[in-house]
N, C-alpha and C positions, 0 to 999 in steps of 0.2 A: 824664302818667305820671311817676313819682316813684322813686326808690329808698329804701331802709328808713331813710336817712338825711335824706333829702327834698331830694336833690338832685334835679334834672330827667335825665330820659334824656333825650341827643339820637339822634332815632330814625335821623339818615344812616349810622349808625357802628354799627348792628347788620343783621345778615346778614338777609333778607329784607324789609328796610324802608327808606323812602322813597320818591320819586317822581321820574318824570323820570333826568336826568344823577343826581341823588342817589342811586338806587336803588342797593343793594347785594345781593347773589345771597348767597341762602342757603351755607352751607361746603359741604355735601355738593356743591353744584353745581360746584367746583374740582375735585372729584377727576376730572371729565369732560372736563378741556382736556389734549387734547393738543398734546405739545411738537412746535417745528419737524424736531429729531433724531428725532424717530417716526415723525413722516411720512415722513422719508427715509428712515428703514425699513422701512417698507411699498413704498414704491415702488422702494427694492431691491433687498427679497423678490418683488417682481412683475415686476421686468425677469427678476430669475437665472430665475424660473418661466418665463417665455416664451421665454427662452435655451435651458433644459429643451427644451418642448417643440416648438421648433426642431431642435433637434439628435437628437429621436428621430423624426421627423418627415421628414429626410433622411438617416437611419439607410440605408435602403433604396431608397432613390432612386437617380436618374443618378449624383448626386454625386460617390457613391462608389463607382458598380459600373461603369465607363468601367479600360480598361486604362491602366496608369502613366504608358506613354507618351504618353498621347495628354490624360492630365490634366495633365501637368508643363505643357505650353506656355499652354492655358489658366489654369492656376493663377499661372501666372508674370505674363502678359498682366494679366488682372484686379486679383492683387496689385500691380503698380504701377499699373494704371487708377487705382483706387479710392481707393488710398491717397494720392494725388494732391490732392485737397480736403479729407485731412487735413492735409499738409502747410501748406496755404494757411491755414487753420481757426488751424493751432498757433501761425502765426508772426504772420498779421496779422489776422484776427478775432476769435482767443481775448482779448488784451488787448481789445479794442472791447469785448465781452460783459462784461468785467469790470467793468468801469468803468461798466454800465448797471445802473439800478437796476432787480434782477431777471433779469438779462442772462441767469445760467448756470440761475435756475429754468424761463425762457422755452425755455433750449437743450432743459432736459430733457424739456420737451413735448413739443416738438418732433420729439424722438431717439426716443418713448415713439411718437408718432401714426407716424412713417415706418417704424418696426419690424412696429408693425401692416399699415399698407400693406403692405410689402414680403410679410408671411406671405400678406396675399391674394393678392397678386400670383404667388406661388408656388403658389399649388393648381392656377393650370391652364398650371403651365410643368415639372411635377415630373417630366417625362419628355420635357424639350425643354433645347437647349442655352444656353437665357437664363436656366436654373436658375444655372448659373456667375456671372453678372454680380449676380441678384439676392441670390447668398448670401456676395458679398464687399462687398456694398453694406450687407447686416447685420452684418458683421464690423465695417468702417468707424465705422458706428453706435455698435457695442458697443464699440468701443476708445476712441472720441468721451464717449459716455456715463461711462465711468469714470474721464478727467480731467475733464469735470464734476461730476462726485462728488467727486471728489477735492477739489475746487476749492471745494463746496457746505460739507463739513463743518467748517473750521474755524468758518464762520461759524454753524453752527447747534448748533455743542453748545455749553454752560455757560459753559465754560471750557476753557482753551487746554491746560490741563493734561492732560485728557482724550481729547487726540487719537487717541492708539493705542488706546486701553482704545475709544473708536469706533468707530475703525477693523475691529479685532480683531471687535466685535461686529455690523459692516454684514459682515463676511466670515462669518462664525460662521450667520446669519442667510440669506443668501445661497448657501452650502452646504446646509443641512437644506431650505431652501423647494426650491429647485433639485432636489434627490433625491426628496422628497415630489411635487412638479409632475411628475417625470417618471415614477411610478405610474397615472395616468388617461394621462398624453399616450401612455405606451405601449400601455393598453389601446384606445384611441382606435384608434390605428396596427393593431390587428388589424382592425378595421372598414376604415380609408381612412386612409393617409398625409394625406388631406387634410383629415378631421374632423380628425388632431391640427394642424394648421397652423392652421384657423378656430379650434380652442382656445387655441391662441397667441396669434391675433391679439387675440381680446379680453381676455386677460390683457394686453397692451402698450397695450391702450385704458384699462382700469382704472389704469393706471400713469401713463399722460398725465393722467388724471382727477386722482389724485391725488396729480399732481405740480403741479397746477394750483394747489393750496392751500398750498403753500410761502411763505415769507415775500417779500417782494421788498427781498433781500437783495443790496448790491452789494460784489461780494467786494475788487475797488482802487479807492477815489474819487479816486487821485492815482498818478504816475510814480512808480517806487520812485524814495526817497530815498539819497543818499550811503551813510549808515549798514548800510540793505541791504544797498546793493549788496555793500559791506565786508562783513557779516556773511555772505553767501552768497560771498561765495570767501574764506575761513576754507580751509585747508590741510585742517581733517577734513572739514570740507563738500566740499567736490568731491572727497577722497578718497572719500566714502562715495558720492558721483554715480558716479564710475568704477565701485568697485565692483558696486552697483545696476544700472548697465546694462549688465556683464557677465553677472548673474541672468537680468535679462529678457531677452537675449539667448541664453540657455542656454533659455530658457522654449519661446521661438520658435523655436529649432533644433531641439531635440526634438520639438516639436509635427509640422515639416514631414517632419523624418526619417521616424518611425514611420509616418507616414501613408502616406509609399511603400516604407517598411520592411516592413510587415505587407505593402503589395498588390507583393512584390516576385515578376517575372514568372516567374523559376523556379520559383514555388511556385504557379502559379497556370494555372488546368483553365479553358480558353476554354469556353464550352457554348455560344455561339450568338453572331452577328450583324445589328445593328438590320435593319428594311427599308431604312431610305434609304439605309444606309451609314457615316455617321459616325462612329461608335463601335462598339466592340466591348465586348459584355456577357462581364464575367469574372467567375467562381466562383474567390475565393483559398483556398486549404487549407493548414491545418495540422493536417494528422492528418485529423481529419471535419470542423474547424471553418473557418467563416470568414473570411478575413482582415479584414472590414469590420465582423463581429461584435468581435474581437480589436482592433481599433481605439478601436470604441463601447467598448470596458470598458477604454482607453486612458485615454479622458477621463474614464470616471469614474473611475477613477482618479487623472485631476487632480486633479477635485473634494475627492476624497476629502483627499489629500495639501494641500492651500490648506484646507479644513474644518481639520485637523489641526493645521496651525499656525497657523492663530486663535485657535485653544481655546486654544491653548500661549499665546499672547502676554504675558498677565496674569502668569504667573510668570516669562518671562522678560526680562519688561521690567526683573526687579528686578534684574538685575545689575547691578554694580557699573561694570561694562568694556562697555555696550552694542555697543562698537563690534567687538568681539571676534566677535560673535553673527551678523556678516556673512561673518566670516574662516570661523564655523563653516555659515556657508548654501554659501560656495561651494568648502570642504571636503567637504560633503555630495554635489555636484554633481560634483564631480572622482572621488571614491568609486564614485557608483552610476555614472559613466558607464565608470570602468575595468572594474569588476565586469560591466560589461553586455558592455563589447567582448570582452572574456576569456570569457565563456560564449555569447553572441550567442544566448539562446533566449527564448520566449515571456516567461517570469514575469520575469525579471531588466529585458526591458524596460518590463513591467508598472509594476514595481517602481523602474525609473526613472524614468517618468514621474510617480507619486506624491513621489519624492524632492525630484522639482526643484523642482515646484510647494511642498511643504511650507518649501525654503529659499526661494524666492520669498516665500511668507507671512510668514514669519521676518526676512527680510530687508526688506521693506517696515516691517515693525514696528521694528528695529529703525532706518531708517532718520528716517522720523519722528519716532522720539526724539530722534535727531543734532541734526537742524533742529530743533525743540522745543529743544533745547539748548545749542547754540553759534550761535543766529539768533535769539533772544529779541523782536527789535524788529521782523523782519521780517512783511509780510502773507502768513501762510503760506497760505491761499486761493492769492495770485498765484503764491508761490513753488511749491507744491505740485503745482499744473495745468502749468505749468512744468515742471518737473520729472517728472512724469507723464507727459508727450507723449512727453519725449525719450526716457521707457522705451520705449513703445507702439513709438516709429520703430526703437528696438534690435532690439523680438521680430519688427517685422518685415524688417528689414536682415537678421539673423540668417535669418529663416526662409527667404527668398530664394537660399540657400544650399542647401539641399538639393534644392530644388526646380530651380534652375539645372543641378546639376551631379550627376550620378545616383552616387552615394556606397556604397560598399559599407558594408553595414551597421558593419562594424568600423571603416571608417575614420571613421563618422559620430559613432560614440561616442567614439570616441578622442579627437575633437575636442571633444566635451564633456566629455572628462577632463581634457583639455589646458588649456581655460577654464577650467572649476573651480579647479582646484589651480595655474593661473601666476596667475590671477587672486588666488586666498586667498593668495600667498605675495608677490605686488608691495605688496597692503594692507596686509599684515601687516608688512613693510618699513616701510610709509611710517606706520604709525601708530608703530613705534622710532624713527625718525629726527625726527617729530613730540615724540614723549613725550622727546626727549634736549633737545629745545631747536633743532633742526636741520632746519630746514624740508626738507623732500623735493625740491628744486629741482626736478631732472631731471624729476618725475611733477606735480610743482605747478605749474612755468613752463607746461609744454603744454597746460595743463588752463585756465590762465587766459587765455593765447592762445585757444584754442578758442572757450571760452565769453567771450572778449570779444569777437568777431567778431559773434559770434548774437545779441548784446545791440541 
């Protein structure tokens, strides 16, 4: 075969021709490969879906209809149980996994098939007291899960530039599926709390399934280097670490607060006692409503507030001063938390907990940038998982706190105003004393003591 000019065509070098290794695939057939970063969106979209349908699923369970007193010691108990082999996970198996080719794809399997277990496990315990152990054992999981994430995406989008604008859209992604997933699992729940749990579970099977198609990407093939280490204790980098795990620690305060905030015992009409004795079934009210219902639209209202500043990300990554955009997350933070202890009524904490979450979002985006930007050389996969954990161990230090010490609702917000606003105004300090030429000592020395210990 010949062209008009009578050169020869070589047939390896056109789209559906040749043989064997030579063959070449028609072009139409590229538009059909999907990227490593869609697959991780898919299996993001199906964990947040079976978090959904987890969480409407013990809507109406023991979980949450057990009197305050008698959850705090449980809740307490389990929350250091559990969290217990995250600890271990963070400090000396997370690096192992990294450094394996495939390490943190394997994790995600892993975290995707036990989430399932765990839903089954839960259908014929939804009215027993081993519901407690199995549903901090999924917390575990899903806190696990999203410094593997964390850890997954540098290495699977394009390029490094890209991180946030990622980030931003696994979160963006992860909100809408999550609200959509939670339309059947609730319709489910009028049937059997336990159809929506068997729903669940095989949405965390599809998510193993197709997390199993992942690259076998290995996020560190080597010990950070000198250079790192230098580029991650940079004065704005561990500035922006402090501030960040004062967020997520405002995350996890909130979260524990309202939870015995809403089921708080003055507001709350006992209607009956199990047979064996263990617990006492409470009806909370406010006004006709709920306190367990008033919770449920708690969190989504988290939802909503992290959806919210996702979407936002994209524009406000373009600022000039990134680092500002933290000072304003946990401005935000110190705001709704005053607002809420000064009024102490239903919408204002509504209304708080979308806040926090939404500077959470914000604050995450912005922090990313930071290390995108003053850590250029560094493996942000390692750094990121890293830095991830130590949130995760904040929301739950934080949360531990409420739950320990039975908090009158004003003193609990107070204290999330007090975070907020000492926290935005220590940062805000230390980014003058930075920008003057003037290293922050005082907030720098302790932060590199710290974090040289844990090294």
């Amino acid at each position: 075969m010949t062209e008009s000019t009578g050169q020869p065509i070589d047939s390896r070098v056109l789209p559906g021709r040749g043989k064997g290794k030579n063959y070449v695939p028609p072009k139409h057939q590229h538009h059909f490969q999907v990227s490593p970063f869609t697959r991780l969106v898919r299996v993001h979209a199906l964990m947040a879906a079976g978090e959904a349908a987890m969480a409407v699923a013990l809507a109406d369970s023991l979980f949450l209809s057990i009197t305050p007193g008698e959850a705090r010691g449980r809740v307490l108990l389990f929350l250091a149980v559990s969290f217990a082999p995250f600890l271990i996970l963070a400090k000396f198996i997370g690096p192992v996994i990294d450094r394996m080719p495939g390490g943190r794809r394997l994790l995600v399997v892993l975290i995707a098939s036990l989430r399932a277990v765990v839903m089954v496990l839960m259908v014929s315990q939804l009215d027993s007291l081993l519901l407690f152990p199995l549903a901090f054992v999924a917390m575990v999981l899903n806190k696990t899960y999203s410094v593997s994430k964390s850890a997954l995406v540098p290495a699977l989008i394009k390029s490094d530039n890209n991180l946030v604008e990622a980030n931003a859209k696994l979160g963006v992604t992860a909100g809408i599926v999550g609200f959509l997933a939670a339309i059947p699992a609730g319709i489910l729940s009028l049937i059997s709390s336990k159809a929506t749990l068997i729903f669940g579970a095989v949405i965390f099977v599809l998510a193993a399934l197709n997390a199993i198609r992942f690259p076998k990407q290995t996020v560190a093939k080597n010990e950070p280097e000198e250079l790192e280490v230098r580029e991650l204790h940079q004065p704005g980098v561990l500035l922006a670490v402090s501030a960040m795990s004062l967020v997520r620690a405002s995350v996890g305060f909130v979260f524990f607060h309202l939870a015995f905030w809403f089921a708080d015992p003055q507001r709350a009409e006992i209607v009956g006692t199990s047979t064996n004795g263990l617990w006492t079934q409470v009806k909370y009210h406010f006004g006709p409503q709920f306190g367990t219902m008033w919770f449920g639209i708690a969190v989504s209202m988290a939802a909503v507030g992290s959806l919210l500043g996702n979407l936002s990300a994209k524009r406000l990554n373009k600022l000039k001063r990134i680092e500002y955009l933290i000072v304003v997350a946990l401005a935000i933070i110190g705001v709704a938390g005053l607002l809420t202890a000064i009024t102490s009524v239903t919408i204002t904490a509504l209304l708080l907990m979308a806040l926090v979450n939404y500077a959470a979002a914000i604050g995450n985006m912005a922090f990313e940038s930071i290390v995108q930007r003053d850590a250029p050389d560094v493996n942000r996969g390692r750094a990121l998982a890293n830095y991830y954990t130590r949130f995760q161990l904040m929301w739950v230090a934080a949360g531990i706190i409420p739950v320990l010490l039975k908090l009158p609702g004003v003193v609990g917000f107070g204290m999330v105003a007090a975070i907020g606003f000492s926290g935005a105004l220590i940062y805000w300090i230390g980014l003058r004393q930075i920008a003057l030429g003037a290293e922050p000592s005082s907030i720098i020395a302790q932060l590199r003591q710290r974090f040289s210990r844990s090294r």
